[in-house]
C-alpha positions as CSV (number, residue, x, y, z in Angstrom):
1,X,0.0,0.0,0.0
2,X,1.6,3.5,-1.1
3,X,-0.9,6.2,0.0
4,X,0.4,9.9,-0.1
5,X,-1.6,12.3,2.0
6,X,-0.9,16.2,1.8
7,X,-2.4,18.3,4.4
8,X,-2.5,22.2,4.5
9,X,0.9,22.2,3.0
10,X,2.4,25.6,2.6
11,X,5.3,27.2,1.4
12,X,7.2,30.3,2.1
13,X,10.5,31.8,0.8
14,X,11.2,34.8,4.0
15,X,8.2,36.9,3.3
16,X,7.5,35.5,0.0
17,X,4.4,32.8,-0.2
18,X,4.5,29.9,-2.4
19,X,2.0,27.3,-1.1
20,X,-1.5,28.7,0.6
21,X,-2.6,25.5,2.6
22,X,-2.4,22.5,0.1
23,X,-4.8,19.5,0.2
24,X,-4.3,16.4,-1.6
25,X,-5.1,12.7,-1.1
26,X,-3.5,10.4,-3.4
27,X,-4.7,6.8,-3.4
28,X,-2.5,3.1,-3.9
29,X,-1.4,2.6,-7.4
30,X,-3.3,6.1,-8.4
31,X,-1.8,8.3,-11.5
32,X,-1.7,11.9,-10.3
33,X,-0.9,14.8,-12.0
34,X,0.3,18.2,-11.0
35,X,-0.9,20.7,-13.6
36,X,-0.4,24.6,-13.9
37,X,1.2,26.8,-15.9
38,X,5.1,27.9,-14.5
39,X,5.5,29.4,-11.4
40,X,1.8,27.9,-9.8
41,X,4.0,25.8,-7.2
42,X,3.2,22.5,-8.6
43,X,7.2,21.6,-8.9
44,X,7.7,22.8,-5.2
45,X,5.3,20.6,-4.2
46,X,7.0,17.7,-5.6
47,X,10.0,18.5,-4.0
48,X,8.5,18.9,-0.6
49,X,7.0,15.2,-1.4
50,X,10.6,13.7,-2.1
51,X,11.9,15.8,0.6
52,X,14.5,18.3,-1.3
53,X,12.5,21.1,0.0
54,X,11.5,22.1,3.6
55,X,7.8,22.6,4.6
56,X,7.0,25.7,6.0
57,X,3.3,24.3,7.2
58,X,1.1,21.6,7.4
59,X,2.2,17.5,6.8
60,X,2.7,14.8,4.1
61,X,2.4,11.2,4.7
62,X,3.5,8.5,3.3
63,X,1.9,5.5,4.1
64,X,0.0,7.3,6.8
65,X,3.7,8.0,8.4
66,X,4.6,11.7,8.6
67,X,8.4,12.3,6.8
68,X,8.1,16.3,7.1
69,X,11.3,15.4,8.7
70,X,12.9,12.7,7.1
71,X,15.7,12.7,4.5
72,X,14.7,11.7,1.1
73,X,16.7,8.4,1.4
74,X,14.5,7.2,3.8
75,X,10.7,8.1,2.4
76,X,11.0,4.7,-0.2
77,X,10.3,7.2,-2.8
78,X,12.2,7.5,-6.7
79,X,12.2,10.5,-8.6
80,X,12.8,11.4,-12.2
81,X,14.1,14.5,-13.6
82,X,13.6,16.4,-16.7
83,X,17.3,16.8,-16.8
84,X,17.7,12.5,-16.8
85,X,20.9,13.4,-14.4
86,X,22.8,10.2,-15.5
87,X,26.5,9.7,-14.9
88,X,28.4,10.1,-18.1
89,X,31.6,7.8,-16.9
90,X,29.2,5.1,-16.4
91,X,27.6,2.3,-18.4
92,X,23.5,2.0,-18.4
93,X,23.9,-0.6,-16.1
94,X,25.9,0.8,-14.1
95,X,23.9,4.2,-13.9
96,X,20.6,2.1,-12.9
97,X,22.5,-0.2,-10.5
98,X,24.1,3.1,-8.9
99,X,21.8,3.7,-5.8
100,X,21.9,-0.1,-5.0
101,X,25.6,-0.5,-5.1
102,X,25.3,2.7,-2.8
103,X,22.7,0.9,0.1
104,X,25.3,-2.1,-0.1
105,X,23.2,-4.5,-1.9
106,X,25.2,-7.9,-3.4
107,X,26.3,-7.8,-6.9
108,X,24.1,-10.7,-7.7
109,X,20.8,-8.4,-6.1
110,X,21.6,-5.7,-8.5
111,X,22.3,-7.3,-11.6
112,X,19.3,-9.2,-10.9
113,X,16.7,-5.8,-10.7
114,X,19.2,-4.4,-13.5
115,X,18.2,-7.2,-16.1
116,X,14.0,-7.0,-14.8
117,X,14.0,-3.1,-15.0
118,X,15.9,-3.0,-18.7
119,X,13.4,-5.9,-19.7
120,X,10.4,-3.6,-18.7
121,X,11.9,-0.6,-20.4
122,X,13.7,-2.0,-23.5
123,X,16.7,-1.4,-22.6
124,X,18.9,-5.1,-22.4
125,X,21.1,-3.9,-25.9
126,X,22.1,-0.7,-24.2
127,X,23.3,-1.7,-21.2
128,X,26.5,-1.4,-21.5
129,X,26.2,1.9,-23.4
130,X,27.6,5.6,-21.9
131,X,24.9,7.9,-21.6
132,X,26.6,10.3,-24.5
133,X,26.0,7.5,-26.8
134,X,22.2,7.2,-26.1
135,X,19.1,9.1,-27.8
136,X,16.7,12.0,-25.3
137,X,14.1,8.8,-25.4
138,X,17.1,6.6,-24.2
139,X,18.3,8.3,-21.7
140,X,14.9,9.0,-20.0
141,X,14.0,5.2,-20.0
142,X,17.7,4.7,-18.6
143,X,16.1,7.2,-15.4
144,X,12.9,5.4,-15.5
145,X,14.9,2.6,-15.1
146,X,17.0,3.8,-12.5
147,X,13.7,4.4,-10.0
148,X,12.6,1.1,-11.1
149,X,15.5,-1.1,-9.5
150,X,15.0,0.8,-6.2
151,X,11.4,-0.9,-6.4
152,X,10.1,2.4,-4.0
153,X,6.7,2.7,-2.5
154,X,6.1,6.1,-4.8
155,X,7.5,7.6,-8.3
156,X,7.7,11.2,-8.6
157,X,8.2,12.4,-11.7
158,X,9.6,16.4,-12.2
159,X,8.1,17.4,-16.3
160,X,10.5,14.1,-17.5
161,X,9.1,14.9,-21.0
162,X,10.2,18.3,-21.4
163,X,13.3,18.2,-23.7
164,X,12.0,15.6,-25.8
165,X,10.5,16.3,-29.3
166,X,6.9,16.2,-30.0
167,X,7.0,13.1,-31.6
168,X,8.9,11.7,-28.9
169,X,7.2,13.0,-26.4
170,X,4.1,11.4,-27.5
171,X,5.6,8.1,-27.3
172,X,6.9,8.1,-23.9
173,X,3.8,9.3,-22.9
174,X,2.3,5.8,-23.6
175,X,5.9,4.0,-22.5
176,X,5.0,5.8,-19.4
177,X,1.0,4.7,-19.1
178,X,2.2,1.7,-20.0
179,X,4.6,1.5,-16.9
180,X,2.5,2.4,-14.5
181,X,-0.4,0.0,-16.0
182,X,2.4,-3.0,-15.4
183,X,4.2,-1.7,-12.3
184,X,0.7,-0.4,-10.1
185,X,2.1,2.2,-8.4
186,X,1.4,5.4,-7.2
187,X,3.3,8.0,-9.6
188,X,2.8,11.9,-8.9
189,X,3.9,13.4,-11.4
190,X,4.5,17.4,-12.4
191,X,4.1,18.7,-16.3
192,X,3.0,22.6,-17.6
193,X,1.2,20.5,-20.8
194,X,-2.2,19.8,-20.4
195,X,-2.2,17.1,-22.9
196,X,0.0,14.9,-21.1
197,X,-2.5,15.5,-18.1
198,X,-5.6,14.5,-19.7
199,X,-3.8,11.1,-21.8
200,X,-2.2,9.8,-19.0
201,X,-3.7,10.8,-15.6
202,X,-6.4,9.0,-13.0
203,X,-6.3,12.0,-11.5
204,X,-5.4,15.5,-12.2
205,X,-4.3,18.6,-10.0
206,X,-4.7,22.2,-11.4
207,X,-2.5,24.4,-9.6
208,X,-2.8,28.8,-9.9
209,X,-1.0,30.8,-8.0
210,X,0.0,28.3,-5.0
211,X,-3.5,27.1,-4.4
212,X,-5.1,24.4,-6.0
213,X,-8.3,25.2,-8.3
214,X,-9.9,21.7,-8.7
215,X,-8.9,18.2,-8.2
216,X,-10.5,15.6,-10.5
217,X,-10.4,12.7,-13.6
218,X,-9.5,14.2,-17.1
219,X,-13.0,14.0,-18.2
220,X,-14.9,15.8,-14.9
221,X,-12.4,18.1,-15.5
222,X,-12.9,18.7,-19.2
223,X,-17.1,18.7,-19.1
224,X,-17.5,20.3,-15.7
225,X,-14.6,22.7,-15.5
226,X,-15.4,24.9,-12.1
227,X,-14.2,27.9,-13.1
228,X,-13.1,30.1,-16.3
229,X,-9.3,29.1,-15.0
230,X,-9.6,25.6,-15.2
231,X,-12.1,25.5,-18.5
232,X,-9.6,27.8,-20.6
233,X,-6.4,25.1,-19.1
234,X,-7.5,22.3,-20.1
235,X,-8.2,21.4,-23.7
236,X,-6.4,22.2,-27.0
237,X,-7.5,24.5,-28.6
238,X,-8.0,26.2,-25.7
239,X,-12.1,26.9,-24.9
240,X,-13.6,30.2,-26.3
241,X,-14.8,32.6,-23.8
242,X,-17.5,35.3,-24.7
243,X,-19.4,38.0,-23.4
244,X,-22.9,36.7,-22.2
245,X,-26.3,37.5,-21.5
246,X,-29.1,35.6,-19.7
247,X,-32.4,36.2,-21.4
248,X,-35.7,35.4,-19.9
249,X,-37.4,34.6,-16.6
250,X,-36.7,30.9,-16.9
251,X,-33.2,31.5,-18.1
252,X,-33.5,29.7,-21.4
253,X,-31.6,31.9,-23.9
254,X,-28.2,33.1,-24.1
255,X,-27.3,36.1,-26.1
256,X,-23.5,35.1,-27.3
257,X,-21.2,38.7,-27.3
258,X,-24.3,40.6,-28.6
259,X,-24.0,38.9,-32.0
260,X,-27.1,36.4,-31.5
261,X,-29.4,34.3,-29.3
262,X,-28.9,31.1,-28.5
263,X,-31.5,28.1,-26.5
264,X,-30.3,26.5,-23.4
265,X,-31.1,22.9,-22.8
266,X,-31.4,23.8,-19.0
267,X,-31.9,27.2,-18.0
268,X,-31.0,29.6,-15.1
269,X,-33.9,30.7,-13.1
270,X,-34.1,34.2,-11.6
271,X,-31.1,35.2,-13.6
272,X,-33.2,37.2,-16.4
273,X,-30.6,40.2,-17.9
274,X,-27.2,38.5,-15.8
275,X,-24.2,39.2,-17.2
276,X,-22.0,36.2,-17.6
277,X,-18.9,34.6,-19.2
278,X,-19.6,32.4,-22.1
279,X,-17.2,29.1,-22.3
280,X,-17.9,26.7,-25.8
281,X,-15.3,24.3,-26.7
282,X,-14.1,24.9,-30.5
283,X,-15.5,21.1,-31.6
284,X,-19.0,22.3,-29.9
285,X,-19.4,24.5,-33.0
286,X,-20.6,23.9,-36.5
287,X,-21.0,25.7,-39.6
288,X,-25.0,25.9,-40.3
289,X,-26.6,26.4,-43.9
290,X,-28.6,29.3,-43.1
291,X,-30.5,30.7,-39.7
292,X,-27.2,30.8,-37.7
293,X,-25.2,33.1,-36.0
294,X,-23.1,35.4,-38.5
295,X,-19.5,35.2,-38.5
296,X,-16.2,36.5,-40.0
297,X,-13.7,34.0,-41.3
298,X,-10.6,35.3,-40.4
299,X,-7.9,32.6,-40.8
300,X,-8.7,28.8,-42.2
301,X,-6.1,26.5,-41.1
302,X,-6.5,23.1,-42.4
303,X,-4.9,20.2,-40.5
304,X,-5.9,17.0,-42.8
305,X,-8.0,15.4,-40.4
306,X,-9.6,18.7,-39.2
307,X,-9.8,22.5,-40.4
308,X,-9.2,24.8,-37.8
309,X,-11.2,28.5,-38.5
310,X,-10.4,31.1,-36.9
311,X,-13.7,33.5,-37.1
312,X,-14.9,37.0,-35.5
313,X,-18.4,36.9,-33.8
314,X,-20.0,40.0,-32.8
315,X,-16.7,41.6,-32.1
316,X,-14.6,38.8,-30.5
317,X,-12.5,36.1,-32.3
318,X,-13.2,32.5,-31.2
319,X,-11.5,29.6,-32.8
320,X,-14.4,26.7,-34.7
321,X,-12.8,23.2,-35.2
322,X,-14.3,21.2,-37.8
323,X,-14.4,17.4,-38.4
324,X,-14.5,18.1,-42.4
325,X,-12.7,19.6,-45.1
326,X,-14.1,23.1,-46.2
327,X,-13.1,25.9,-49.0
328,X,-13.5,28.9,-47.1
329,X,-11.3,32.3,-47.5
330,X,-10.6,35.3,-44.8
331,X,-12.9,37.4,-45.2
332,X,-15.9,35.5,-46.0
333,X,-19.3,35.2,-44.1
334,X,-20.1,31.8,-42.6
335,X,-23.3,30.9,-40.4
336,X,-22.4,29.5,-36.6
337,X,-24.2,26.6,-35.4
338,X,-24.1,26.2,-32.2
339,X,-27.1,23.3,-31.7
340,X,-26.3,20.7,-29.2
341,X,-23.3,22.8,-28.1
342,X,-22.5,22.3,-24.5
343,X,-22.3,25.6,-23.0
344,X,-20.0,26.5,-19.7
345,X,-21.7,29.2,-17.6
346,X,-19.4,31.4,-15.7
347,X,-20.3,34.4,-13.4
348,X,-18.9,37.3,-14.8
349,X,-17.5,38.8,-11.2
350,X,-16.3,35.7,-9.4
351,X,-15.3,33.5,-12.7
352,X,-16.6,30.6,-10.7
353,X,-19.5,28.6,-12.9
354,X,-22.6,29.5,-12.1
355,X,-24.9,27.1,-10.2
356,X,-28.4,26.3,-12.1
C-alpha cells in the first residue's frame, strides 16, 4: 500500500508565499498529475514530497507516516528528472544499478533488478552503453529505469518529458502509461502540458498561484470545469470565452457577445438580464446552412483530419474546429451553429461557474 496524504501544505520563501494550505489525497497505485502553468507551485510541491524542499506548514504522509522530517533516502520514494541526471563515466547498467551499489546490496541483487527493470523498459542492448551514446528517449527510459531497481513505494516524476520532441514525447507518454499499468504504483507526477494531463492521468491537480483550483479525472475536468481558469487550461484549442447574456425569466436563452441568441437545454432561473462569461469548446461549433449566428472568417487552417477557423463573432475572435474539409477564405461570411453545443456558464464577477 503506497498512499500519499498532503495536508494544509504551505510554502514560504522569508516573506514570499509559495503554497497557501495544500490539500491532496492520493490513493494506492493512483496516476496523479500536478498541472499549472510555470510558477503555480506545482514543482515545489513535488520536491516537498521527495523531501529536497523544507515545509513551511502543514504534513505529508507517506503511508500514513509523517516524513516532514525525514531525509529523502528514507521516504521509499524514486524520482525522475527532466534533466535524466545520468553519470556520463558510467555504463547504463551501471547508472541504474548506482543507488543499490550505494545501500550495499550484493552484486548478484543488483544485476538481478538491472536485467527485470531493462526488460520492462527496452533497454537489455544498451546496457553497457555511456549515456553520451544514447538518444533524449534513451536516456529517459535509462532514469525510468533507475527508479525502477530501487522498487520504491512512490515515483515522482519532475516534467520528464520536457526536452524531448513532440513526436517523442508522445511516445513516452504511452511507454510511461504503459509502466505504471504493469508496475501499479502510485506516480505523482508534475508537467505545464495539459495534454499529457488529460492522456495519462487517474487524476489530475490544477495548480494557480500556489493554491489548488480543482482536483479531478481528465473527463470531470474537461465537461465540468469549475471555473473560467480551469475551462480555458485544459483542452487544446483552448475553450472560447464570450461575453454573455441571460435572457428570460426561466433563463433559457443566451445572447452570445451581442452577436445572436442562443436556446439552453437547462436554464438559469431568476437570472433574467445576468451578465456572464460564455465558455464553448471549438469542436461544440458547427458551420449551419442558413438561420445561424453570422461570422467572419478570419484565418482557415486546415490540419488534414480537421480544419481549424479562426472566425470574428460579434466583435470577439473565437476559434471553430471542424471534423471536415471546407473551401472557405478570410474574409468570408459563414453561419455559426451552435445546436447541441454544451455551454459552460461562468459568473462574470467571481469566474466561478454558475450554479443552475
Amino acid at each position: 500500500m503506497s498512499t500519499v496524504q498532503i495536508r494544509d501544505v504551505r510554502k514560504s520563501y522569508g516573506a514570499h508565499p509559495v503554497l497557501h494550505g495544500v490539500d491532496i489525497d492520493i490513493a494506492d497505485g493512483e496516476f496523479v498529475i500536478l498541472v499549472g502553468p510555470s510558477g503555480c507551485g506545482k514543482s515545489t510541491l513535488l520536491r516537498m514530497v521527495a523531501g529536497l524542499e523544507s515545509i513551511t506548514g502543514g504534513t505529508i504522509s507517506i503511508d500514513e507516516r509523517v516524513v516532514n522530517g525525514l531525509e529523502p533516502k528514507d521516504r521509499d520514494i524514486a524520482m525522475v528528472f527532466q534533466n535524466y541526471a545520468l553519470y556520463p563515466q558510467m555504463t547504463v547498467a551501471q547508472n541504474m544499478g548506482f543507488a543499490l551499489e550505494l545501500a550495499g546490496a550484493r552484486k548478484e541483487e543488483i544485476k538481478r533488478k538491472v536485467d527485470h527493470a531493462a526488460g520492462i523498459l527496452g533497454l537489455e542492448p544498451l546496457l553497457q552503453r555511456k549515456p553520451a551514446q544514447l538518444s533524449g528517449g534513451q536516456r529517459q527510459r535509462v532514469a525510468m529505469g533507475r527508479a525502477i531497481v530501487r522498487d520504491p513505494k512512490v515515483f515522482l516524476f519532475d516534467e520528464p518529458l520536457s526536452n524531448l520532441d513532440a513526436k517523442l514525447r508522445v511516445k513516452m507518454r504511452a511507454e510511461i502509461k504503459a509502466l505504471h499499468q504493469r508496475l501499479k504504483t502510485t506516480i505523482v507526477y508534475v508537467t505545464h502540458d495539459q495534454i499529457e494531463a488529460m492522456t495519462m492521468a487517474d487524476k489530475i491537480v490544477v495548480m494557480q498561484g500556489g493554491h489548488i483550483e480543482q482536483i479531478g479525472t481528465p473527463l470531470e475536468l474537461y465537461d465540468h470545469p469549475k471555473n473560467v481558469f480551469v475551462a480555458g487550461f485544459l483542452g487544446s484549442p483552448a475553450m472560447n470565452f464570450l461575453d454573455g447574456v441571460i435572457i428570460g425569466e426561466d433563463g433559457s436563452f443566451l445572447e452570445l457577445g451581442g452577436a445572436g441568441r442562443v436556446p439552453l437545454a437547462n436554464g438559469y432561473r431568476n437570472a433574467d438580464g445576468k451578465s456572464v462569461i460564455v465558455g464553448v469548446r471549438p469542436e461544440d461549433i458547427g458551420i449551419a446552412e442558413a438561420n445561424g449566428i453570422p461570422a467572419e472568417v478570419i484565418v482557415v487552417e486546415p490540419t488534414g483530419s480537421e480544419t481549424h477557423l479562426a472566425v470574428r463573432l460579434g466583435g470577439q475572435e473565437i476559434i471553430v474546429v471542424l471534423r471536415s474539409r471546407v473551401s472557405l477564405a478570410p474574409g468570408e461570411q459563414v453561419h455559426l451553429s451552435f445546436e447541441g453545443a454544451r455551454f459552460h456558464v461562468f459568473d462574470k464577477e467571481t469566474q466561478e461557474r454558475l450554479q443552475r
